[in-house]
C-alpha positions in Angstrom: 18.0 55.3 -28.3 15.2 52.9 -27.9 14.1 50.7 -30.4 11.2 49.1 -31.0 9.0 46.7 -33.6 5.1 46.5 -33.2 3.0 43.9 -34.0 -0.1 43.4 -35.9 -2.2 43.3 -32.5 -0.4 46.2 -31.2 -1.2 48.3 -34.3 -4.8 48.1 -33.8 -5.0 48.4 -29.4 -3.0 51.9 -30.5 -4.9 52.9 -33.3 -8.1 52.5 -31.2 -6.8 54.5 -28.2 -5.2 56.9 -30.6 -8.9 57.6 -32.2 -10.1 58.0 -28.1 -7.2 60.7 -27.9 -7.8 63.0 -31.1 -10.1 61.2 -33.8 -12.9 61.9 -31.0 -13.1 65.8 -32.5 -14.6 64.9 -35.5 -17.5 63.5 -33.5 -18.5 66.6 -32.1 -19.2 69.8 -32.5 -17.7 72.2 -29.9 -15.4 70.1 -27.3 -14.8 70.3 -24.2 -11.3 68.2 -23.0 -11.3 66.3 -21.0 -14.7 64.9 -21.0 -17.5 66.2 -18.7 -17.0 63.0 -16.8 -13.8 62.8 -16.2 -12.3 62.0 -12.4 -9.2 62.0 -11.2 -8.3 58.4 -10.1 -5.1 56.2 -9.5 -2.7 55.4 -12.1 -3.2 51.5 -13.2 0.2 51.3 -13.9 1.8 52.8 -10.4 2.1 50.7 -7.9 -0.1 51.3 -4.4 3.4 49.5 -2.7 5.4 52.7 -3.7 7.5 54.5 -1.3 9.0 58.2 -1.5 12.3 58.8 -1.2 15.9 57.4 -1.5 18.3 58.7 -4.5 19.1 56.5 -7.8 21.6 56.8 -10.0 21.2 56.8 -13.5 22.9 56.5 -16.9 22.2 59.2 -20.1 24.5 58.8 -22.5 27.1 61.9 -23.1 26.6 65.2 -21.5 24.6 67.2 -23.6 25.3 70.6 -24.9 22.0 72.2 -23.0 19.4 70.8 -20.4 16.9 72.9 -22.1 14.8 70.4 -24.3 13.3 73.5 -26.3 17.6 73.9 -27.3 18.4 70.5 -27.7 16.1 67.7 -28.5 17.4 64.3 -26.9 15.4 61.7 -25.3 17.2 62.0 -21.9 16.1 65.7 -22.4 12.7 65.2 -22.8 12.2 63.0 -20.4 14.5 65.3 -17.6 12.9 68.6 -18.7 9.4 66.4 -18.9 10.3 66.0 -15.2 10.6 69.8 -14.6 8.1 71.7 -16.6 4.5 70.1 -16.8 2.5 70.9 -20.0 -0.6 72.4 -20.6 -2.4 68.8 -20.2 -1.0 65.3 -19.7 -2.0 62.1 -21.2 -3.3 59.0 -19.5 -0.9 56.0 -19.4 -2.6 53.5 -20.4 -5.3 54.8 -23.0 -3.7 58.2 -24.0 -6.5 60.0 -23.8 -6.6 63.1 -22.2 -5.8 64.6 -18.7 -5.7 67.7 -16.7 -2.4 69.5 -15.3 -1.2 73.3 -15.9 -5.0 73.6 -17.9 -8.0 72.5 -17.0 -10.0 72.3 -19.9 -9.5 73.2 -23.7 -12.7 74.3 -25.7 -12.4 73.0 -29.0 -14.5 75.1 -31.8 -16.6 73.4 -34.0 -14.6 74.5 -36.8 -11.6 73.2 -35.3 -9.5 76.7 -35.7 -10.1 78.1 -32.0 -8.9 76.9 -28.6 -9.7 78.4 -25.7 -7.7 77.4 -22.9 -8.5 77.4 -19.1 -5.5 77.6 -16.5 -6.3 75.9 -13.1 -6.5 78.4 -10.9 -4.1 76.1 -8.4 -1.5 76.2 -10.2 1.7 77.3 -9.4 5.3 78.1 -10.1 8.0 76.5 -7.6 8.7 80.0 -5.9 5.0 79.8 -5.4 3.7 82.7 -8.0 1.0 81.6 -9.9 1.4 80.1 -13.5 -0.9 82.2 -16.0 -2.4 83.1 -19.5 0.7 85.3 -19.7 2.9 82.7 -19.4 1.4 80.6 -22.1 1.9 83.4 -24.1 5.2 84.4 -23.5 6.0 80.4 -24.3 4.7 80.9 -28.2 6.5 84.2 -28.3 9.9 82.5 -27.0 9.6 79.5 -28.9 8.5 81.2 -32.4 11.2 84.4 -32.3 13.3 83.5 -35.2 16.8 84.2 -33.4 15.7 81.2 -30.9 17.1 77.7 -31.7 14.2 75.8 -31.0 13.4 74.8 -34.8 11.6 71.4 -34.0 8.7 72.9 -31.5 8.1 75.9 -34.1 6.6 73.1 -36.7 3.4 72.6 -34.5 3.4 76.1 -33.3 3.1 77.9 -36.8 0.0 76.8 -37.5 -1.1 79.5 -34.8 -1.5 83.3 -34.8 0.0 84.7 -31.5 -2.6 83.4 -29.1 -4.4 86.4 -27.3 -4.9 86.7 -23.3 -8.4 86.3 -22.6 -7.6 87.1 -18.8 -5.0 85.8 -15.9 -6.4 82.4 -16.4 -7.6 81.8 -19.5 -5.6 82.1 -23.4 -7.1 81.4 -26.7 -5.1 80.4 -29.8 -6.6 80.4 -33.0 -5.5 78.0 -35.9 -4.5 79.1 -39.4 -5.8 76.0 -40.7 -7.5 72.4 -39.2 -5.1 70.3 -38.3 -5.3 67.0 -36.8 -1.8 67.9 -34.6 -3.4 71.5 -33.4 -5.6 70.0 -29.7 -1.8 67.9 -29.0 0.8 70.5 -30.0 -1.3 72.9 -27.3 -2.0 70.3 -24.9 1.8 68.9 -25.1 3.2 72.8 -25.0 6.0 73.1 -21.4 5.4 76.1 -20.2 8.1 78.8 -19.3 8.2 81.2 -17.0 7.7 84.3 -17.9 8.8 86.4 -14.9 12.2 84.3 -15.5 12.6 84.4 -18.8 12.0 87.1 -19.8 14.9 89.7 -21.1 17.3 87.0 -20.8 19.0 85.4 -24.3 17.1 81.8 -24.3 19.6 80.5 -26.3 22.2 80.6 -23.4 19.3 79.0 -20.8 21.2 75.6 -20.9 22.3 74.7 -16.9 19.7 76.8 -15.2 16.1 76.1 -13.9 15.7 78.2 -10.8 11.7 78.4 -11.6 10.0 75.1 -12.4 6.4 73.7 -12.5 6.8 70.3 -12.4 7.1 67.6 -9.5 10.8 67.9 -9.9 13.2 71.0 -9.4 16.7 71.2 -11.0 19.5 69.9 -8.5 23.9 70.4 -8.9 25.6 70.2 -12.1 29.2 69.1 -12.3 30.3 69.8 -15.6 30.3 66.5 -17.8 29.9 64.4 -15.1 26.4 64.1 -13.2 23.3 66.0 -13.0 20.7 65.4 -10.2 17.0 66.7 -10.1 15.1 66.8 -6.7 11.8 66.1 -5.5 9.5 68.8 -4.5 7.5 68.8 -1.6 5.5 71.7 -2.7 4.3 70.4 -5.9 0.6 72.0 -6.2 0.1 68.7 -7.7 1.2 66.1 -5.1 -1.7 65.1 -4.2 -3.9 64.5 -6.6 -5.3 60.5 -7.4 -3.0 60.0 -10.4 0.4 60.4 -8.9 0.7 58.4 -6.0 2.8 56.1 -6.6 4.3 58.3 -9.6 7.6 60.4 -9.1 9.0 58.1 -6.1 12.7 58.9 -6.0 13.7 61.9 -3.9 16.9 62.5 -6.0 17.5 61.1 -9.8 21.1 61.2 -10.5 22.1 60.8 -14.0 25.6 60.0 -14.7 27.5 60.9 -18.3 30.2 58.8 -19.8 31.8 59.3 -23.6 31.1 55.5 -24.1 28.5 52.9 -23.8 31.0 50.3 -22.9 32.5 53.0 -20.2 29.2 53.2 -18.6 28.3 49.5 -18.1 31.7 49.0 -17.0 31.0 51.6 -14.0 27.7 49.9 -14.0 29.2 46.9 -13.1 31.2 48.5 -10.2 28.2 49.8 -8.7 28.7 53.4 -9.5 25.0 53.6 -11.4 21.7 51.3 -10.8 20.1 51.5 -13.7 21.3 50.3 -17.3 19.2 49.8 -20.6 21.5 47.6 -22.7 22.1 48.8 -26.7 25.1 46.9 -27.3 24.5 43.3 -28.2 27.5 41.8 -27.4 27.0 42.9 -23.8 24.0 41.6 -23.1 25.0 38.0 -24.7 28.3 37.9 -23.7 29.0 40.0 -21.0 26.7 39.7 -18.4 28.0 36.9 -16.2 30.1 36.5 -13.3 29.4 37.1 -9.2 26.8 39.6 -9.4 24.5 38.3 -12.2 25.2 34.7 -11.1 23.8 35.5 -7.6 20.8 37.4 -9.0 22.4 40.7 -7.3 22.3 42.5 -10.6 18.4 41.7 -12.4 18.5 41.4 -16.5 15.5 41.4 -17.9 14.1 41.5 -21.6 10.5 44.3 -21.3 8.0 44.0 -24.3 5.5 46.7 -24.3 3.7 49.1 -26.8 6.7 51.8 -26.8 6.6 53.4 -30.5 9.4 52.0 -33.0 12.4 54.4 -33.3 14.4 53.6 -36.2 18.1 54.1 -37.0 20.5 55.1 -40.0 23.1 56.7 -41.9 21.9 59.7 -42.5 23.3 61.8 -45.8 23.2 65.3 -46.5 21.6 65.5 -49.9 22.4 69.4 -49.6 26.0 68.5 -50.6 26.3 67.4 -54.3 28.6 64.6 -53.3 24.6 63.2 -52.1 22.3 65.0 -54.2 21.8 61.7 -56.6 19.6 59.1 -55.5 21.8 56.6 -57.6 24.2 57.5 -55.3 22.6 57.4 -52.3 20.9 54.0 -53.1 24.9 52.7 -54.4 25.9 53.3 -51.2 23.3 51.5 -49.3 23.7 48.5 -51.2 27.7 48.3 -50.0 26.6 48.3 -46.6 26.8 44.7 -45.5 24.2 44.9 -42.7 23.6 41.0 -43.1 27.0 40.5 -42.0 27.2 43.4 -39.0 24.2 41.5 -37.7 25.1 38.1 -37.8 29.0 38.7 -36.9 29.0 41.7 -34.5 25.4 42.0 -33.2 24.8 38.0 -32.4 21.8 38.0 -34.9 19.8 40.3 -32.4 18.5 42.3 -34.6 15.7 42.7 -37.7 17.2 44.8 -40.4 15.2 47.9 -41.1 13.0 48.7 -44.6 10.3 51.5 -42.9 10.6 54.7 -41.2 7.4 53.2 -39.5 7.5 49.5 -39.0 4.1 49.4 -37.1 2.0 50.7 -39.9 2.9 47.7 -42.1 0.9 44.8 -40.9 -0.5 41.6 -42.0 -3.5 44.1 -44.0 -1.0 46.4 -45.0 2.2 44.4 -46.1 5.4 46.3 -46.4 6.1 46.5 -50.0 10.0 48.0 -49.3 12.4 46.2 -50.6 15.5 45.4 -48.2 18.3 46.9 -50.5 20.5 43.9 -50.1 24.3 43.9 -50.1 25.6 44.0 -53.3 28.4 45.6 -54.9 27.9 44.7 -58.8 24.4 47.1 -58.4 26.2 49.7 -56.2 29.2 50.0 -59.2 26.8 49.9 -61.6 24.6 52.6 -59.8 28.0 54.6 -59.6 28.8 54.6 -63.2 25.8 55.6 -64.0 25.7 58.7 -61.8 29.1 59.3 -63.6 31.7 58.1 -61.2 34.8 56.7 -62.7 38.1 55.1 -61.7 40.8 56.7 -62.1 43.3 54.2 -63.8 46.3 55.8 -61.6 44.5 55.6 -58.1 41.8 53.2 -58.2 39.9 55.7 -56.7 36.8 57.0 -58.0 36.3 60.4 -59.4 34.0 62.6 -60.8 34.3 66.0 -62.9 38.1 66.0 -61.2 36.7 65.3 -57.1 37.6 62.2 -55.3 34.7 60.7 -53.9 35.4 61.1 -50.1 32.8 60.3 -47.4 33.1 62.4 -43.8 30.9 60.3 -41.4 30.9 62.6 -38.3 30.3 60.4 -35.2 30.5 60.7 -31.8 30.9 57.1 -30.3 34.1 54.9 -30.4 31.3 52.1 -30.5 30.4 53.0 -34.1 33.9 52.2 -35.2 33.7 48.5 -35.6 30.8 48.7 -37.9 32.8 51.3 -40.4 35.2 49.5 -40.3 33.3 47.0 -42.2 31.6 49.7 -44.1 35.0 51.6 -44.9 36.4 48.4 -46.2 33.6 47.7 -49.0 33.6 51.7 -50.1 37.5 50.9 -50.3 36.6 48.3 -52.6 34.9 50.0 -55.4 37.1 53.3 -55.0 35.6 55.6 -52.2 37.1 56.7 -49.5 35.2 57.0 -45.7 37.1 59.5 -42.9 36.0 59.0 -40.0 35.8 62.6 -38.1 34.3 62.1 -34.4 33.8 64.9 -31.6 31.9 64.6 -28.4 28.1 65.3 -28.2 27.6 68.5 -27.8 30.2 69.1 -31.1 28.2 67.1 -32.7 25.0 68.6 -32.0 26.1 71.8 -33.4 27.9 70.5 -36.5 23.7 68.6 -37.3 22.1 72.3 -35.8 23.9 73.8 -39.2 23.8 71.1 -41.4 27.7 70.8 -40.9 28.5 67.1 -42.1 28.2 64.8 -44.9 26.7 61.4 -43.2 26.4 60.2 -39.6 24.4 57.4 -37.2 21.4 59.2 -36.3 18.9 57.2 -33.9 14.9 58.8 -33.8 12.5 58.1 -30.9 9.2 57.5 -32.2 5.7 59.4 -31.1 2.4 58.0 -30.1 0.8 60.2 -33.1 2.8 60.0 -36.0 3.5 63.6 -37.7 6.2 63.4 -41.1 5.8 66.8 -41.2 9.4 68.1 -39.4 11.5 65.3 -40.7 10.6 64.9 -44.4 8.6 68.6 -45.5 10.6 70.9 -48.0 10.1 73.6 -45.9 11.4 72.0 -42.9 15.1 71.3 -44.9 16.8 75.1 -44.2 15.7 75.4 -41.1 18.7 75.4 -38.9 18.8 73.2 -35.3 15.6 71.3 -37.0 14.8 67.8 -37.8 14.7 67.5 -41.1 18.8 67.1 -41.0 19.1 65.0 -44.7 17.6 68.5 -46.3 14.8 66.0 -48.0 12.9 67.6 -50.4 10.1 66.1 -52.7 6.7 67.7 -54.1 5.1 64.2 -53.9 5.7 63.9 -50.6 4.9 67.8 -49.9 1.3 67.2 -51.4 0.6 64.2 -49.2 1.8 66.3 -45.5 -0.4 68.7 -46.6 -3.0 66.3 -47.8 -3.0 64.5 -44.3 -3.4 67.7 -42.2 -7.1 67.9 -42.0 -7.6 64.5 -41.7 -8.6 63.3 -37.7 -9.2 59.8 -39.1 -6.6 57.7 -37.9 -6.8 54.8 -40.3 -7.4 57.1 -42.9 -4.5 58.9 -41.8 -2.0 56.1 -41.8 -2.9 54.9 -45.5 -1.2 58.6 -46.5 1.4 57.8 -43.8 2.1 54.7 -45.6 2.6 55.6 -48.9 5.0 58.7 -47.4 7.0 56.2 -46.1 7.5 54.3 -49.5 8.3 57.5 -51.4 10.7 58.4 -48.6 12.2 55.1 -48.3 12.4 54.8 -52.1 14.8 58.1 -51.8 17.5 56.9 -49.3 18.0 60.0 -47.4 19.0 57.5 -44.7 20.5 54.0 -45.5 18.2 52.6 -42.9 19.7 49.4 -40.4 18.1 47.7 -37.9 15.7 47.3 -34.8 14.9 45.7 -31.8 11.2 45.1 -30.2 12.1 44.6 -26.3 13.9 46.9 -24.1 17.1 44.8 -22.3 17.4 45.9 -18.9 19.9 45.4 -16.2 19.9 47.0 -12.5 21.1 46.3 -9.3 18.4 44.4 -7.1 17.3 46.6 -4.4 13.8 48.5 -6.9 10.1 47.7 -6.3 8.5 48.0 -9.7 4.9 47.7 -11.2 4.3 44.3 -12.1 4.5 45.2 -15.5 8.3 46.6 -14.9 7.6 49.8 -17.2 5.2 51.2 -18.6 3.0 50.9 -21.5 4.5 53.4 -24.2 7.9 54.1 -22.7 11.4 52.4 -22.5 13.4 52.3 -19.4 13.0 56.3 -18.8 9.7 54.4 -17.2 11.5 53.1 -14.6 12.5 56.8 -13.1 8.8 57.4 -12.5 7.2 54.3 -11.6 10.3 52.4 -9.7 11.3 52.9 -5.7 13.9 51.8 -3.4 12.5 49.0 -1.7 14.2 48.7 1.9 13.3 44.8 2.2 15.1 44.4 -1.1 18.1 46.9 -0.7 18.9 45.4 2.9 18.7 41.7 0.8 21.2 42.7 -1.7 23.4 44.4 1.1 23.6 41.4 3.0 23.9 38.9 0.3 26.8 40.7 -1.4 28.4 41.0 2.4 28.0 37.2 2.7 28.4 35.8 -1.0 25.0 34.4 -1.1 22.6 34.1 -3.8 19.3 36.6 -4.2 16.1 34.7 -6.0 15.9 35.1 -9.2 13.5 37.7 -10.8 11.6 36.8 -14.2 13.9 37.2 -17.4 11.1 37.9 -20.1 8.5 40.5 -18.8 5.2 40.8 -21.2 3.0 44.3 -21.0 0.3 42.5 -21.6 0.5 39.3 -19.5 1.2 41.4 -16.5 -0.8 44.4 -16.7 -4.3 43.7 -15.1 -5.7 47.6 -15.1 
C-alpha cells in the first residue's frame, strides 16, 4: 500500500492534465480520441539505454486468493493483470491524456451517451486469433452477470445498456446517463477472451491465463510461494514508438511472504531485488551493515505525483455494535495515533484528516478537525450512546451486551499498534480480540461483510470517483468497495450531483465537501501518510533518471527498470572482493530529474 501527500503545486500540474484527459469533451461536439493529430512517439520517461531481458525478483505482499484482478482487487493485481491484459486504450505517462492499444479510436457523441468503439484491426490474442467487438462484449456480459464477484468494475459499467456489435471490429455502448467517468471506464475496460472464457465459471478463473493480450503472458505458479510472468516475443505491440524501453525484464518474479519483516529479511539475503519499505522502523533503523555500507544494496527516498492512498480502521456500521456515530467518533478519539507515530513510527509520518489530502490546498484549506486523543470526550461520547459500566466488571455494557471489538487482521505487524489501542479501549471498559487469518481468509471474510473493524489501506486514482466507496447503493453489494456499508442521503445527492459534471475544478468543490460529510461520519478512524516512496534494491538496475515514474510507486520500476550488465558484474565483483560500489543519490525529485 502506497502512500502519498500532494502538494499545492502538484494539485494544479494534475488538475490541468486531468482537464487534457476528460474535461476536453465538453469542448466539443462529437469526439474523436485520440486527437486527429496524434503520433505514436517515445515514452519521455523510458529510458533509450534499456536492455531486454534478464529475470528480477520481486516482493507482493501475501499470496492472494486469485490472480484475476476482476475477482480480487489488490494493487499487486492490478498492476500483474495490467501486465497481461491491455485495455481498450492506455494513457500517456506523463500528461494522461489519451492513447491507442486494443482500440483505435472512440467516437464520442455530442450528447455524451454513445460510444462507438474501433478495434485495431492488428490486434491480437497470444494464440494469435484476433481480438474483436465480440470480445468486448462478452467482457460487459462477464463482468455485469450478477453470480460474478466482480462488484467494484460493475460501478462504471452500469451506467451502460449491453453494448451492441456493430461488426468484427467495431462495438458501440450507449450510456444511461452523462457521466464524466463513461469515455475512462471504456477506455480503462481489460479485455477477456471470449473463445476462453466462455462456458467456464469465472469465479474459479484465479491461477490460469492461457490467452493473454498484453506484452506479458502468465508463467509457473507454486502455491503460496512465487509467481512469474514472461515476456512475449509476439506482442502485436512490440514495436510501436511508445514501448521501447518499456516492459524490459524477460521474467518478473514475485515472491510471497506472510510478513513484511519476513520479506525484507529474505531481501537482505539476496533472495528478492526489489523492496518498497512500509515499515518505519526498518528504513531508520535497520538498514545498515556490509551491504548498505558498501552501496551494494541502493536506498533511496522517490517523490513524484503518485495519487494519495489513505489508511484506516475501518468499522462495519452494518453491525449495531457501530451503527452510532457517537460511537464511532468515541472510538477514534482513544486511538493514540500521536503516540504510535512518535514512539513506533520515528515521527515518519503526517496523521491523516481527508480521504483526499490533495484537494485541500493553500485555496481550499482543510477544515477536518484531527480528532485528537482523548479519553474524557470518548467516555463521554459512550455514555451518551448509552454505554455503561457495569459496577461488577468494569466493562462496559449496553441493553445486557459487552462491548467487544473483533479487529480481523492479517499481519503480525499490526499487532504492536493494538496493542496500544487495546490497552486505551481496556481503559474505559471495552474489550478488542484480535482474530487474524492469512490474505486470502481475509479477503473473503471483507467480500461478505464478515468482520467488525480491520486495517484497510486504498490506492488512490488519477480521477477521483466516491462513487463505489461511499454510495448507499454500493453498501450490500457483496466483494465491493464500499466495505463500512456507509450510507447517507447527503452524500447520495452530491455523487449524483457530480456525475454530469466534466469540470474538474468544479468537480472537486463537490468532492470536497463529500469528503467533510464523510469524514465527519467515521466509517474509518483514519491514521496516517507518507508523501515519498522508500526504496531499497540490490545495485545491479539501470533506471530513468527519474527512478519511477510520474503517477506510480515502485510497481514503476517493473516496467521502466533493466538489468544493467556493467552494473550487475560491479556488484558481483565488489561483494566477491569486499569493496565498496559509488554511492547512488538518496533523495530522487520527479520534477528535478524529469527533462521530457
Amino acid at each position: 500500500m502506497s502512500l502519498r501527500n500532494r502538494t499545492f503545486s502538484f494539485l494544479c500540474r494534475f488538475m490541468s492534465c486531468a482537464t487534457l484527459f476528460l474535461g476536453c469533451l465538453s469542448l466539443r461536439a462529437e469526439q474523436v480520441i485520440p486527437s486527429e493529430d496524434w503520433e505514436d512517439d517515445y515514452n519521455p520517461i523510458a529510458s533509450p539505454d534499456a536492455l531486454v531481458g534478464g529475470k528480477v525478483r520481486i516482493y507482493a505482499a501475501q499470496y492472494p486468493k486469485s490472480f484475476n484482478y476482476y475477482l480480487d482487487t489488490t494493487a499487486y493485481n492490478a498492476t500483474i493483470y495490467g501486465m497481461m491484459f491491455d485495455t481498450l486504450m492506455g494513457i500517456h505517462p506523463v500528461d494522461a491524456s489519451f492513447e491507442p492499444l486494443i482500440a483505435e479510436s472512440i467516437t464520442v457523441s455530442d450528447d455524451k451517451l454513445s460510444f462507438l468503439v474501433k478495434i485495431d484491426d492488428r490486434a491480437r490474442w497470444s494464440d494469435g486469433k484476433p481480438i474483436t467487438a465480440q470480445d468486448v462484449a462478452f467482457t460487459y456480459e462477464t463482468i455485469m452477470k450478477p453470480e460474478n464477484l466482480t462488484g467494484p468494475h460493475k460501478v462504471g459499467l452500469q451506467e451502460f445498456e449491453a453494448p451492441e456489435v456493430v461488426d468484427d471490429l467495431t462495438i458501440r455502448f450507449t450510456a444511461k446517463v452523462a457521466h464524466w467517468r463513461n469515455v475512462l471506464t471504456i477506455a480503462t475496460l481489460q479485455i477477456l477472451p471470449k473463445h476462453f472464457y466462455e462456458g467456464k465459471d469465472f469465479n474459479k478463473s484465479n491461477f490460469e491465463f492461457p490467452v493473454v493480450s498484453g506484452l506479458y503472458r502468465f508463467g509457473t505458479v507454486k502455491e503460496g510461494v512465487s509467481a512469474t510472468i514472461e515476456r512475449r516475443a509476439d506482442w502485436w505491440l512490440k514495436d510501436a514508438k511508445r514501448f521501447q524501453g518499456v516492459g524490459n525484464f524477460q521474467t518478473l518474479e514475485f515472491r510471497f511472504y506472510p510478513e513484511r519483516e519476513m520479506a525484507y529479511e529474505a531481501f537482505k539475503k539476496g533472495e528478492f531485488d526489489i523492496h518498497a519499505v512500509y515499515t518505519s522502523h526498518i528504513w531508520v533503523n535497520n538498514t545498515e551493515g556490509e551491504a548498505f555500507d558498501k552501496n551494494w544494496i541502493v536506498k533511496q527516498a522517490i517523490t513524484n505525483h503518485e495519487p494519495p492512498s489513505w489508511q484506516g480502521f475501518a468499522m462495519n456500521t452494518r453491525r449495531d455494535l457501530f451503527s452510532d456515530r457517537r460511537v464511532r467518533l468515541a472510538l477514534a478519539h482513544l486511538l493514540n495515533r500521536e503516540r504510535m507515530n512518535n514512539e513506533l513510527m520515528f515521527k515518519q509520518y503526517t496523521l491523516s484528516n481527508s480521504f483526499s489530502s490533495d484537494l485541500w490546498d493553500e485555496e481550499h484549506p482543510n477544515p477536518n478537525p484531527l480528532y485528537e486523543y482523548n479519553k474524557e470526550k470518548a467516555r463521554a461520547l459512550l455514555a451518551e450512546a448509552g454505554w455503561k459500566a457495569n459496577p461488577q466488571t468494569g466493562k462496559l455494557e449496553k441493553d445486557g451486551k459487552q462491548f467487544l471489538i473483533r479487529f480481523l487482521t492479517r499481519s503480525a505487524s499490526s499487532d504492536k499498534f493494538l496493542v496500544v489501542y487495546k490497552e486505551d479501549l481496556a481503559d474505559l471498559g471495552i474489550d478488542l480480540e484480535i482474530v487474524r487469518k492469512d490474505w486470502a481468509a481475509w479477503m473473503k471474510d471483507m467480500d461478505e461483510f464478515n468482520y467488525d473493524m480491520t486495517w484497510a489501506a486504498w490506492g488512490a486514482s488519477l480521477f477521483k470517483d466516491p462513487e463505489s466507496m461511499w454510495y448507499s447503493k454500493e453498501a450490500d453489494r457483496p466483494a465491493g468497495q464500499n466495505i463500512t456499508g456507509f450510507k447517507s442521503e447527503k452524500v447520495d445527492a452530491l455523487i449524483e450531483k457530480q456525475r454530469s459534471i466534466y469540470d474538474i475544478a468544479e468537480r472537486n468543490d463537490i468532492l470536497r465537501e463529500i469528503d467533510q460529510l464523510v469524514y465527519q461520519e467515521v466509517p474509518y478512524i483514519l491514521l496516517w501518510h507518507i508523501d515519498y516512496t522508500r526504496m531499497l534494491y540490490w545495485n545491479k538496475f539501470g533506471t530513468p533518471y527519474t527512478v519511477l515514474s510520474k503517477f506510480e510507486n515502485e510497481r514503476s520500476a517493473w516496467n521502466y527498470w533493466w538489468i544493467d550488465p556493467d552494473a550487475k558484474a560491479d556488484l558481483e565483483q565488489a561483494m566477491e572482493e569486499g569493496k565498496a560500489l559509488a554511492p547512488l543519490p538518496y533523495d530522487i525529485s520527479f520534477d528535478e530529474e524529469f527533462d521530457g
